[in-house]
C-alpha positions as CSV (number, residue, x, y, z in Angstrom):
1,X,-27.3,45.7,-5.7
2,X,-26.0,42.4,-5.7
3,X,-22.9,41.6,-7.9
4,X,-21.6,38.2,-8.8
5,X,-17.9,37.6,-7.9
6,X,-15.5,34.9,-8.8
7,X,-12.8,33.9,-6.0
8,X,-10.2,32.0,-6.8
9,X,-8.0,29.8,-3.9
10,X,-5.4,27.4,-3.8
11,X,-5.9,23.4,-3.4
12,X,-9.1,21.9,-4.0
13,X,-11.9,22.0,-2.1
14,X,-15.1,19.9,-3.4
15,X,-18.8,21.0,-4.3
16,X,-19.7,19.8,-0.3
17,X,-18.7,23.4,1.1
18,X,-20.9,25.0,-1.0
19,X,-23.3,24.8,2.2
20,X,-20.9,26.6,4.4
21,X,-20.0,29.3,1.6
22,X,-23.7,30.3,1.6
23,X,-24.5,28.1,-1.2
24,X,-22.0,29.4,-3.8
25,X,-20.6,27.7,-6.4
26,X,-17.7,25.7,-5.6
27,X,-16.0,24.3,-8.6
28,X,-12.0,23.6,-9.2
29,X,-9.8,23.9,-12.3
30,X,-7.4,21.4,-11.0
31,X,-5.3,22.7,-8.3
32,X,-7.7,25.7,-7.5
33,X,-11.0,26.0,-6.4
34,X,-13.3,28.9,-7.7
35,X,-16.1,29.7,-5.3
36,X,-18.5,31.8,-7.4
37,X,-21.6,33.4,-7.3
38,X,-23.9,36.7,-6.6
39,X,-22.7,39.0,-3.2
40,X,-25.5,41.1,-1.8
41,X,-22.9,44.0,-0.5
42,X,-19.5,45.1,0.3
43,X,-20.2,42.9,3.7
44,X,-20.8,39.7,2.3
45,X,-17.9,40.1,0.3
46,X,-15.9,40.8,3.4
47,X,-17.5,37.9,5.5
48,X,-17.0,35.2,2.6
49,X,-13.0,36.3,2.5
50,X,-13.0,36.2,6.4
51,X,-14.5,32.9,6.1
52,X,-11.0,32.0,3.6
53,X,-8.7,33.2,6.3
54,X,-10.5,31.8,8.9
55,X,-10.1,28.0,6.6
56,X,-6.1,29.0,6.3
57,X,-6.9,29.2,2.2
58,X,-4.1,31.0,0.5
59,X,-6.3,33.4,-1.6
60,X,-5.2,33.6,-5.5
61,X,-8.1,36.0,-6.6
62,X,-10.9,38.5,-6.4
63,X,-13.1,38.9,-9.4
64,X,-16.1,41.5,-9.4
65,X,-18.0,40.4,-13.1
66,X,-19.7,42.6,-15.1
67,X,-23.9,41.0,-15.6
68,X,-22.6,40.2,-18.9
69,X,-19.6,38.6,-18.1
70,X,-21.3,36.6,-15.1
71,X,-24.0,35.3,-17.4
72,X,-20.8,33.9,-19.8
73,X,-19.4,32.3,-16.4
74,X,-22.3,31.0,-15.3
75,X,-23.3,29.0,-18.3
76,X,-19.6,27.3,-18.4
């Protein structure tokens, strides 16, 4: 089932790698950018953080949302 997660890494990356992260959101707060968006499986959790290590992004966070909560996110 998929499940929508919210990553969080340091510097700031703009809305152009969305392409290479699958088509995920990629947004920033400032000094961190927040790639969001639904994961189909454990896998394509893994392969989107390999994809991070593989950029040299120093990884801040790891979200898994609740529907309700992704809803709220996505709306913002």
């Amino acid at each position: 089932m998929p499940t929508y997660y919210e990553i969080r890494v340091e510097g700031v990356l703009d809305h152009r790698w969305a392409a290479w992260f699958g088509g995920l959101h990629v947004g920033t707060d400032g000094t961190q950018t927040v790639i969001s968006g639904l994961l189909t499986d454990q896998p394509a959790l893994h392969g989107l953080l390999a994809k991070i290590r593989d950029l040299g992004l120093c990884l801040i966070s790891v979200r898994r949302l609740d529907p309700g909560d992704a809803e709220d996110e996505a709306q913002q």
